[in-house]
C-alpha positions as CSV (number, residue, x, y, z in Angstrom):
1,X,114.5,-112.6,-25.9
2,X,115.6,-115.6,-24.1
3,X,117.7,-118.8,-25.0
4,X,114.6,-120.6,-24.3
5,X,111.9,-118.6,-26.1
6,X,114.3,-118.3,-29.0
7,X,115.2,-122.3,-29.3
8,X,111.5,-122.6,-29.0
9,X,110.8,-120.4,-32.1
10,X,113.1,-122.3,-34.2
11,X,111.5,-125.0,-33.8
12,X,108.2,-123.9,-34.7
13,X,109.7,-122.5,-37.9
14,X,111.9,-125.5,-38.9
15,X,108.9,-127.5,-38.1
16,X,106.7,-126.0,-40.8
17,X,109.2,-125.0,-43.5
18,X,110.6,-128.7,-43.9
19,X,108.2,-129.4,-46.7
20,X,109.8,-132.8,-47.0
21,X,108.2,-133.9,-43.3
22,X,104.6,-132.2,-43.6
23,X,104.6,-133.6,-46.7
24,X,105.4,-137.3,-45.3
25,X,103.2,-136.5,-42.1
26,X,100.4,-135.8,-44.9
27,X,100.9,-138.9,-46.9
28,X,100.9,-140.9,-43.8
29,X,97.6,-139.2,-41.8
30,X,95.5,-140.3,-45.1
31,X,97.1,-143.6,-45.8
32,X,96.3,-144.1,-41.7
33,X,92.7,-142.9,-42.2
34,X,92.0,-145.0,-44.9
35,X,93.0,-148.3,-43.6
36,X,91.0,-147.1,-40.0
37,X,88.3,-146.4,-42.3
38,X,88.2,-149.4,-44.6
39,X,89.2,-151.5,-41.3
40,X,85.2,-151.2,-40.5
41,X,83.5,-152.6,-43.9
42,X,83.6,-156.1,-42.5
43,X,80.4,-156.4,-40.6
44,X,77.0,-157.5,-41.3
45,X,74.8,-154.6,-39.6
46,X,72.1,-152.5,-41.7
47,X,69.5,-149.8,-40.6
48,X,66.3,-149.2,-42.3
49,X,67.6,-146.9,-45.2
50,X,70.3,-149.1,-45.6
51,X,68.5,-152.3,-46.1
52,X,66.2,-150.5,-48.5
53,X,69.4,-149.9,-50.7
54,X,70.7,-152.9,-50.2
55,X,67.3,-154.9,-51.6
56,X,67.0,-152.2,-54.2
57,X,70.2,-153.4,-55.9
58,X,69.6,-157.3,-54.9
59,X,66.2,-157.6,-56.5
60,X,66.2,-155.1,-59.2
61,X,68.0,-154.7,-62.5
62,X,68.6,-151.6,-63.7
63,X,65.4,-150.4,-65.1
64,X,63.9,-151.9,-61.8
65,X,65.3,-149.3,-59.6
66,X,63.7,-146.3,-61.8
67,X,60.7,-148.3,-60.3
68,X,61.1,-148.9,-56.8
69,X,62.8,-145.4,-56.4
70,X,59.9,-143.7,-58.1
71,X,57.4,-145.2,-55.8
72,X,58.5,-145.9,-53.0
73,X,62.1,-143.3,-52.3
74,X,62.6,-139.6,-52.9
75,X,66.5,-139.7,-53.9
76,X,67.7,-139.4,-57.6
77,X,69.0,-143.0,-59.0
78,X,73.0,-142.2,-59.4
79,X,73.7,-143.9,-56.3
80,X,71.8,-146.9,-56.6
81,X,73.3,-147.6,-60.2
82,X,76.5,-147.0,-58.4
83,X,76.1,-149.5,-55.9
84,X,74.2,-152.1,-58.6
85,X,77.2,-152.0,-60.2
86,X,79.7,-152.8,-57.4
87,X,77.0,-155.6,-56.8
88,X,77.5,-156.9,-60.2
89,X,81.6,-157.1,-59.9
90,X,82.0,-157.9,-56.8
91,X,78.3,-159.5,-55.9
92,X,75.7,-158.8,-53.2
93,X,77.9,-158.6,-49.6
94,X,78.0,-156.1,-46.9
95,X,81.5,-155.5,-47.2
96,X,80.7,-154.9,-50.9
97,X,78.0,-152.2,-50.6
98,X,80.3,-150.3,-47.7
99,X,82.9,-150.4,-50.4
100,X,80.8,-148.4,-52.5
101,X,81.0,-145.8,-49.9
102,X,84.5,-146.0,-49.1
103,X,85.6,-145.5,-52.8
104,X,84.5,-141.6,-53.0
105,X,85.7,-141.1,-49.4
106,X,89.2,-143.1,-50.6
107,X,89.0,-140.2,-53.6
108,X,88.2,-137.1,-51.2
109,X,91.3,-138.1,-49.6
110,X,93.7,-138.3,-52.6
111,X,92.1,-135.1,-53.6
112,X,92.8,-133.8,-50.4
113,X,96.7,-135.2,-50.4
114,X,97.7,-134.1,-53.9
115,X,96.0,-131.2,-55.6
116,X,94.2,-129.6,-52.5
117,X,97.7,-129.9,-50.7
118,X,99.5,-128.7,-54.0
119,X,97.2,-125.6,-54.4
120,X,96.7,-124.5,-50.4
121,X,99.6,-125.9,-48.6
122,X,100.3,-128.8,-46.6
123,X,99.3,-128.0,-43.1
124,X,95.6,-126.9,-44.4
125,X,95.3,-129.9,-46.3
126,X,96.1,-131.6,-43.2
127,X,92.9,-130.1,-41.5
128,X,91.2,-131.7,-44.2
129,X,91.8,-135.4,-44.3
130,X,92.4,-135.2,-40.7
131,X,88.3,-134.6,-39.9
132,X,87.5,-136.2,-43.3
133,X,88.5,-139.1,-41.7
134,X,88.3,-139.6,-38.1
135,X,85.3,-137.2,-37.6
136,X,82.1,-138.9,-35.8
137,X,79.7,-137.7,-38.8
138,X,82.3,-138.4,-41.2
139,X,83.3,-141.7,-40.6
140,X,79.8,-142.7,-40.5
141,X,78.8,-141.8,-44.0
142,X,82.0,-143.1,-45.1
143,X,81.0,-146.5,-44.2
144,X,77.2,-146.0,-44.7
145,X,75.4,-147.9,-47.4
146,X,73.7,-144.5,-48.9
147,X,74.8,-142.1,-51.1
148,X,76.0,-139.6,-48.4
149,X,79.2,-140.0,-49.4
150,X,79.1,-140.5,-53.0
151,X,77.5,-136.4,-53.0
152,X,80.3,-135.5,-50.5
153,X,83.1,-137.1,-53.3
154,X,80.9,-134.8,-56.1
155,X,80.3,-131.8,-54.2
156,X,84.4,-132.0,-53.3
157,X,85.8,-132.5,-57.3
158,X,82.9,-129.5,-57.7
159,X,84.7,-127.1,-55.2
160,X,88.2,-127.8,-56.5
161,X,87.3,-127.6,-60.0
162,X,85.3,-124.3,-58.8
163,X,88.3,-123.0,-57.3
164,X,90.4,-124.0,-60.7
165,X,87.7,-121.7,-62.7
166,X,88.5,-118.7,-60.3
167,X,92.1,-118.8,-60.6
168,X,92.2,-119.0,-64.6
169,X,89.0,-119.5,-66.1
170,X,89.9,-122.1,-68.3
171,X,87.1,-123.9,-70.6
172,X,87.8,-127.2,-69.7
173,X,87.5,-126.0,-65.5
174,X,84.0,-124.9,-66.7
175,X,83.3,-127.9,-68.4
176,X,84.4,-130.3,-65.2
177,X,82.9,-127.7,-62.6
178,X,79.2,-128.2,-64.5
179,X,79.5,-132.0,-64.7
180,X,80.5,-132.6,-61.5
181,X,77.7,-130.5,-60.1
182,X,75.4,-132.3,-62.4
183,X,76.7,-135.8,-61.0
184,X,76.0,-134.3,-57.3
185,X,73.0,-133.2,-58.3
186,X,71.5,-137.0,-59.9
187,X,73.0,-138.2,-56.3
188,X,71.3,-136.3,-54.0
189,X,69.0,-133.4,-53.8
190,X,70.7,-131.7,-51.8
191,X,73.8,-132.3,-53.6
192,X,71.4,-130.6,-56.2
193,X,70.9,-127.7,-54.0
194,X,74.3,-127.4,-53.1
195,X,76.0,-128.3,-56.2
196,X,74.3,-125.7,-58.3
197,X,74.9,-123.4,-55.4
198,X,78.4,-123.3,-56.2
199,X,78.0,-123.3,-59.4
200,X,75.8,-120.2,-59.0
201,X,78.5,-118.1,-56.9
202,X,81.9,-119.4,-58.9
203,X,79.6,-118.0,-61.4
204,X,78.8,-114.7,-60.0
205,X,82.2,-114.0,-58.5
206,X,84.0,-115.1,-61.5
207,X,82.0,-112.6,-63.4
208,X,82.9,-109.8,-60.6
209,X,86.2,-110.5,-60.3
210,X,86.1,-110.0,-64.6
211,X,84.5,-106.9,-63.9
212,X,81.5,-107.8,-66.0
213,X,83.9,-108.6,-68.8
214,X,83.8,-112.4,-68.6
215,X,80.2,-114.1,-68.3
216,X,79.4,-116.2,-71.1
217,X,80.9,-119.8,-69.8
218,X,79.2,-118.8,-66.6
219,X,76.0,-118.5,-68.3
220,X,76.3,-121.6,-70.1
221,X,77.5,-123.9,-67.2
222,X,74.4,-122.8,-65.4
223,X,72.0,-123.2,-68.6
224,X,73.9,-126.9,-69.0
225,X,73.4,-128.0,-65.2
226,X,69.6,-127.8,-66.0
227,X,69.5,-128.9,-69.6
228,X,71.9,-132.0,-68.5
229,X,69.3,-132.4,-65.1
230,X,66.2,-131.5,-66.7
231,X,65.7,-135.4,-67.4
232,X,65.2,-135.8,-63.4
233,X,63.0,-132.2,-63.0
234,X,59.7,-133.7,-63.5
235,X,60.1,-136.7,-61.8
236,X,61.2,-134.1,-58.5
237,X,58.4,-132.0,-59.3
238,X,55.7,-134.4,-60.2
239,X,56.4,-137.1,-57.6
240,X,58.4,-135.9,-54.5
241,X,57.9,-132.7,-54.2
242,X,54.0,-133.5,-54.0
243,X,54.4,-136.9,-52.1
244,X,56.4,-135.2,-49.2
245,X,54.1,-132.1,-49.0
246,X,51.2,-134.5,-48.3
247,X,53.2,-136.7,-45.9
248,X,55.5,-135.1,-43.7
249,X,57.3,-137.7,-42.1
250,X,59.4,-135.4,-40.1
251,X,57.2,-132.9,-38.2
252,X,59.4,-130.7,-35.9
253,X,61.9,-127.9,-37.6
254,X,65.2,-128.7,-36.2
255,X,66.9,-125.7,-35.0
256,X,69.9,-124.5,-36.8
257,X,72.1,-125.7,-34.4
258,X,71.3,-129.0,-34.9
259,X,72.3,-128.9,-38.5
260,X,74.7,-127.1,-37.8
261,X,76.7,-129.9,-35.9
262,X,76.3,-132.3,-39.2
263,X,78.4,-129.3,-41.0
264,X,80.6,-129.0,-38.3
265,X,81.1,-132.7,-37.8
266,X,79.4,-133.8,-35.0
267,X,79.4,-133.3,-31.3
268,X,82.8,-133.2,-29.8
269,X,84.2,-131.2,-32.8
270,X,81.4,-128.6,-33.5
271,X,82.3,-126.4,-30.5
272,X,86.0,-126.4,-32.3
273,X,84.9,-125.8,-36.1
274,X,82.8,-123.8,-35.8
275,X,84.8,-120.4,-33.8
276,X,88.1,-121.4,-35.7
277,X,86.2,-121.2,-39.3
278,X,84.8,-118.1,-38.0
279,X,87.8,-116.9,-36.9
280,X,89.9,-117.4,-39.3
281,X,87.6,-116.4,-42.2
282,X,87.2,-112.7,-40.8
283,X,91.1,-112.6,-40.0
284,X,91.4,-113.8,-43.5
285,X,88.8,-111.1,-45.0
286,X,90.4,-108.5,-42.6
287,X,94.0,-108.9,-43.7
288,X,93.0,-109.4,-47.5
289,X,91.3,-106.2,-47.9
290,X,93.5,-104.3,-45.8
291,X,96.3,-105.5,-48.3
292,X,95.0,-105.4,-51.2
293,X,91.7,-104.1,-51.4
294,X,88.6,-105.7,-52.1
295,X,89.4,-105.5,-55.9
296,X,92.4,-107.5,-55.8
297,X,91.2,-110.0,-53.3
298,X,93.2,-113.6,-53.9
299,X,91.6,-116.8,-55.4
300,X,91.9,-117.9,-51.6
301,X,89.1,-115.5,-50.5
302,X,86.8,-116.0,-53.9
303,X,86.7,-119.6,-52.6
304,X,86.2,-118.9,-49.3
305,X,83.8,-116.4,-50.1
306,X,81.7,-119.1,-52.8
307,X,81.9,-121.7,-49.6
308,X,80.4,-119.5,-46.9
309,X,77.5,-118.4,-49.6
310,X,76.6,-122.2,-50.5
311,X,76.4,-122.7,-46.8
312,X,74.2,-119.8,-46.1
313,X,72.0,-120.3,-48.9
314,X,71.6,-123.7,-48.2
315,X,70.4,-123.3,-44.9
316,X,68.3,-120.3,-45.6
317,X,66.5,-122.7,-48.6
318,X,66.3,-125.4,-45.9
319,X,64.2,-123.4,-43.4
320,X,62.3,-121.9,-46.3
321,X,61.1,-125.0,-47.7
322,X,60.3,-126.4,-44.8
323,X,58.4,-123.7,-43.7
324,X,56.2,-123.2,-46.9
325,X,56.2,-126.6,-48.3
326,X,57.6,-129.7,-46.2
327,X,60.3,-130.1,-43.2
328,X,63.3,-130.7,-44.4
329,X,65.8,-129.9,-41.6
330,X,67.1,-133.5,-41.4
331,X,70.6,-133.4,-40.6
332,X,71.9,-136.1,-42.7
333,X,70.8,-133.5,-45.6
334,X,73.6,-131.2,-44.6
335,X,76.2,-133.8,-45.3
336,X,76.8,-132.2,-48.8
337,X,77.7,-129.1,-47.1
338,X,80.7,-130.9,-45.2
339,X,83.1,-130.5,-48.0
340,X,82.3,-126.5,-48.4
341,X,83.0,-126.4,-44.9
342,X,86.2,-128.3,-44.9
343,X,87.4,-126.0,-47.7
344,X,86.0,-122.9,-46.0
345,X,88.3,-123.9,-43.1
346,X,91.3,-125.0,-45.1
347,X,91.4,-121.7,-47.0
348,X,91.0,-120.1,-44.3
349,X,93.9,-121.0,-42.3
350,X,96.1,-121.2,-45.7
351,X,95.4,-117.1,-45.3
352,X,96.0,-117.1,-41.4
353,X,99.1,-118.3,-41.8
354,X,100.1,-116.5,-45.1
355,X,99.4,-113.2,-43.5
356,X,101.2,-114.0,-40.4
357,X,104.7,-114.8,-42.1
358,X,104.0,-111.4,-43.6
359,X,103.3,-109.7,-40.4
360,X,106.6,-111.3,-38.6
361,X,104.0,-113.2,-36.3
362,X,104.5,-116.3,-38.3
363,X,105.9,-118.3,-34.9
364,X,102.9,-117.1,-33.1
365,X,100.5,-118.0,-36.0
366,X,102.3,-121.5,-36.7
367,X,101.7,-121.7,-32.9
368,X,98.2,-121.4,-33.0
369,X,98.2,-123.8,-36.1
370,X,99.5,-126.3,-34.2
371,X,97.3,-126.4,-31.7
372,X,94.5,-126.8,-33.3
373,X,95.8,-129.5,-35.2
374,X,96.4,-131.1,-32.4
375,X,92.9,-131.0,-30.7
376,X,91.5,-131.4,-33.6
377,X,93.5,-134.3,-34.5
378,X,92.9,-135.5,-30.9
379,X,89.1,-135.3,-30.8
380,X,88.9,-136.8,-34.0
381,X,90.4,-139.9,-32.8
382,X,88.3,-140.0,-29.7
383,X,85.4,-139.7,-32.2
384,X,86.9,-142.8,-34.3
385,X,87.2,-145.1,-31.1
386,X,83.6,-144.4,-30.6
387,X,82.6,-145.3,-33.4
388,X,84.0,-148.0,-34.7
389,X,83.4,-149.7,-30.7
390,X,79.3,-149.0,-31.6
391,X,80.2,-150.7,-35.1
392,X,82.2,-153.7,-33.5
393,X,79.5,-153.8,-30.8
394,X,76.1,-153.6,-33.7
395,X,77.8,-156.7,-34.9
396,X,78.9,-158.9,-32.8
397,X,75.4,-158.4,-31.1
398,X,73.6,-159.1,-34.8
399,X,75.9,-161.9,-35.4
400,X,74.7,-163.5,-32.1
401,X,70.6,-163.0,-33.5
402,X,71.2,-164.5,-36.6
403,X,72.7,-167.3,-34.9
404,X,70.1,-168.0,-32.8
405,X,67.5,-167.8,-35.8
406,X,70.0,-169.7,-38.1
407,X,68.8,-170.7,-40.9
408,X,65.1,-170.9,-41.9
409,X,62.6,-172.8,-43.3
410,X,61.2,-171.6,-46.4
411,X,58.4,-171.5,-45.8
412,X,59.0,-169.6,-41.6
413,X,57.1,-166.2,-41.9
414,X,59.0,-163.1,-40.2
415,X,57.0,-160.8,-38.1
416,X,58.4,-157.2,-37.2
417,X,56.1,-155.2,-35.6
418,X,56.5,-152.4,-33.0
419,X,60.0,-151.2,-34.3
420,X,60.6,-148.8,-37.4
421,X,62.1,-150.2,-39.8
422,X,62.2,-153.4,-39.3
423,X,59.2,-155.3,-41.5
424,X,60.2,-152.6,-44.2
425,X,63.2,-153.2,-45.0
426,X,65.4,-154.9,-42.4
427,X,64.3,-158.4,-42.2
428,X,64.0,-158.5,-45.7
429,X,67.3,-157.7,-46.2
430,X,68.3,-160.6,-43.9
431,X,65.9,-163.2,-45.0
432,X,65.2,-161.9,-48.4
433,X,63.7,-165.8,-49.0
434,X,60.8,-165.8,-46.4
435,X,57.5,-163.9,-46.2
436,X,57.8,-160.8,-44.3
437,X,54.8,-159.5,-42.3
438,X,54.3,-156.0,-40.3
439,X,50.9,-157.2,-38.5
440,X,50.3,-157.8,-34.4
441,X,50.2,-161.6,-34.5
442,X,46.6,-161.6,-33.6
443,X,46.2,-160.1,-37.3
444,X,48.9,-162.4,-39.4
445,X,48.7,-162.6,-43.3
446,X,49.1,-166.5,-42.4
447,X,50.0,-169.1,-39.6
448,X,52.4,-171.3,-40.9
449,X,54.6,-173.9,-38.9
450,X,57.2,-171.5,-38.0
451,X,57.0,-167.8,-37.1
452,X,59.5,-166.1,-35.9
453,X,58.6,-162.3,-34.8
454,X,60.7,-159.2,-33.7
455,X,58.8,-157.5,-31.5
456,X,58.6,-153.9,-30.0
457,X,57.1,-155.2,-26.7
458,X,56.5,-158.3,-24.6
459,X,53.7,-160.4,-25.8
460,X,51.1,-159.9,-23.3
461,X,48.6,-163.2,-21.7
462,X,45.8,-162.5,-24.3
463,X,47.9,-162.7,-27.6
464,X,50.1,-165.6,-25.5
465,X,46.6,-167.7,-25.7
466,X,45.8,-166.7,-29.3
467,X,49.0,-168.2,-30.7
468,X,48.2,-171.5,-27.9
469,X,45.0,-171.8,-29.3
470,X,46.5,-171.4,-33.1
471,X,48.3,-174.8,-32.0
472,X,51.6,-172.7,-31.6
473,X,54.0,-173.7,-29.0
474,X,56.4,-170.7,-27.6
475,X,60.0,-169.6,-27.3
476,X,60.4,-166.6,-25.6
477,X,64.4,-165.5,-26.5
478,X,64.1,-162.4,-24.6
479,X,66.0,-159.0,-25.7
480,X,68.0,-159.2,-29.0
481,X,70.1,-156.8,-31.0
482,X,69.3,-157.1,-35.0
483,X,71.7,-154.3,-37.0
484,X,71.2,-150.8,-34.9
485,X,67.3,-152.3,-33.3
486,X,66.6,-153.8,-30.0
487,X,63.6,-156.5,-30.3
488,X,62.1,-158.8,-27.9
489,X,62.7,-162.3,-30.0
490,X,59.7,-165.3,-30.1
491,X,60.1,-168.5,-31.9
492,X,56.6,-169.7,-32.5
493,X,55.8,-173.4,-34.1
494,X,54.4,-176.6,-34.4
């Protein structure tokens, strides 16, 4: 072996045996990815769903958000009375509702840094709050005014309590695994799905790995995550279940690809993800059962083996339902299933790289490690830097709308017609004290003095004379930006 080859292998090793410096390079990736993450509350740009949450929680007490969600959204109320609160501290801000966003993902990564890194290593862990934070899907429901990533926070405290019931079994695991599930579950509904997914399989394998010896808390977590959800059941089965059977909104089946590249965080990194999990995940079956046999199979595998079910079973349950019932294959749905990926992976290379310093290929392994850290950690930057320039973009453009509208008269009525969205929710959430209207302006609620109106198109001749005739003089502003929608602005008044 050469000088060369041999100097190169030493560093390698030294490299990833100095716990001290992974360690530090661990601490410093999240406390980077949180400032680049929290460095992006500070605009003023909402889409549709967004400005229905944000309205929700302005215009509604408590009890007034059972309402509106009842009639008029098909999510469970968790996140909502999350964000009320944060509304009630630290008032009604866009900087404020993001930060009810960033909290979780803030906690996903201090999960990530200390227990996940204490339990699988710290190079895995790395993996983790590297895409966590810097991936394109990640960094948008980070910031997102939803409850993506509320569910994501849940669905990660489920996994690692999940993983704490596999290695010992203890009550209190039990106890925090069924709670957490439950919380995912009152989030999202497919944090339900999910949630009680891996609750279902920690479960099962737990009972397996027993030998059949050991099922009573697994029977009674399961029984408890209904009992503790059966409040919510009849509103799910009474209301949306029925609601969206009669009005399917979405009406293609996305392939599986598609979702796919939510789980696998987006574009750039989906073609990376997805082979290495893989990859590493046979390797990591391969090398367990050669070992040790599939009796004796680490707490490693279990997990991985839990993860790869919830993301089977969840897909399979998505293209089931929407085949017999509603579509459902919306890829923000998958988000939940972002975490079970993430720890699919992480366990995964924690067993690459355990078997390869067993096999005396552990420079080679390292190696490969390494790199894919790297493009990983590459690509995720890229992705960032995208990002936030569309976020820095969204609102300097919006800035530069509500500038032009300034500030209204009371008694200005706001058109939005001709882009989703807009007369639903968005408008309102900008002018929440004006009239908002979704009619063509030949068919208006009422002509007051002032109308300004966000159009889809360009006001043709025949409308034009209408509004003359109405005793309306016109300014055409021409192509505007409000949040993430591109209008045609007119300022019509007396």
């Amino acid at each position: 072996m050469s000088e060369k080859k041999v100097a190169s292998k030493n560093f390698v090793n030294k490299l990833f045996e100095n716990r001290l410096l992974l360690t530090a390079g661990c601490v410093l990736l999240a406390v980077g990815v949180i400032i680049l993450n929290w460095s992006l509350a500070f605009d003023n740009v909402v889409w549709g769903d967004e400005a229905f949450s944000s309205t929700v929680v302005r215009d509604a007490d408590y009890a007034g958000i059972l309402q509106r969600i009842y009639y008029w959204d098909n999510h469970p109320p968790l996140y909502y009375f999350w964000l009320k609160t944060f509304s009630l501290i630290f008032g009604n801000h866009i900087p404020v509702y993001h930060a009810a966003s960033l909290v979780p993902f803030t906690g996903s990564v201090i999960l990530a840094l200390f227990p996940v890194r204490r339990k699988i290593g710290e190079v895995p862990a790395a993996f983790m709050i590297a895409i966590m934070g810097l991936s394109s899907v990640t960094a948008e429901y980070n910031l997102e005014i939803r409850m993506y990533e509320l569910c994501f926070f849940f669905i990660f405290v489920t996994f690692l309590f999940g993983l704490k019931v596999l290695e010992n079994g203890k009550l209190v695991y039990w106890i925090f695994l069924t709670v957490f599930s439950v919380l995912a579950a009152y989030t999202h509904y497919f944090g339900l799905v999910t949630g009680g997914l891996i609750l279902f399989f920690v479960s099962l394998i737990y009972f397996l790995r027993c030998r059949g010896k050991s099922w009573l808390y697994g029977v009674i977590s399961v029984v408890g995550f209904f009992v503790l959800y059966s409040p919510w059941l009849y509103v799910l089965f009474s209301t949306h279940i029925s609601a969206t059977a009669g009005d399917n909104w979405l009406d293609v089946i996305e392939p599986v690809g598609t979702l796919a590249k939510i789980i696998f965080c987006g574009d750039r990194l989906y073609p990376v993800l997805l082979p290495a999990t893989v990859v590493f995940a046979v390797f990591a079956y391969a090398m367990e059962i050669r070992a040790h046999g599939i009796r004796r199979i680490s707490v490693e595998l279990m997990g991985i083996t839990v993860g790869i079910a919830v993301i089977v079973s969840t897909l399979a349950f998505t293209y089931l339902t929407s085949y017999v019932i509603t579509t459902i294959t919306v890829g923000r749905y998958m988000y939940p299933l972002v975490p079970v990926m993430l720890f699919v992976l992480s366990l995964s290379i924690n067993r690459f790289m355990h078997f390869a310093k067993l096999s005396d290929k552990e420079t080679t392994g390292e190696t490969v490690i390494a790199l894919l850290f790297l493009v990983v950690f590459v690509f995720g930057l890229l992705d960032f830097k995208n990002y936030r320039t569309v976020v820095k973009v969204e609102d300097a453009v919006t800035k530069e709308t509500l500038a032009t509208v300034g500030e209204p008269d009371k008694d200005a009525l706001f058109v939005g017609e001709g882009v989703k969205h807009l007369s639903w929710t968005v408008l309102k959430h900008y002018y929440p004290n004006n009239e908002i209207a979704g009619n063509v302006l030949t068919e208006l609620p009422s002509y007051p003095s002032e109308i300004w109106a966000f159009l889809g198109y360009e006001v043709d001749a025949s409308t034009e004379s209408f509004m003359a005739k109405k005793g309306y003089s016109t300014q055409d502003l021409g192509t505007k930006q409000l949040g993430k929608y591109t209008v045609r602005l007119y300022h019509y008044y007396k």
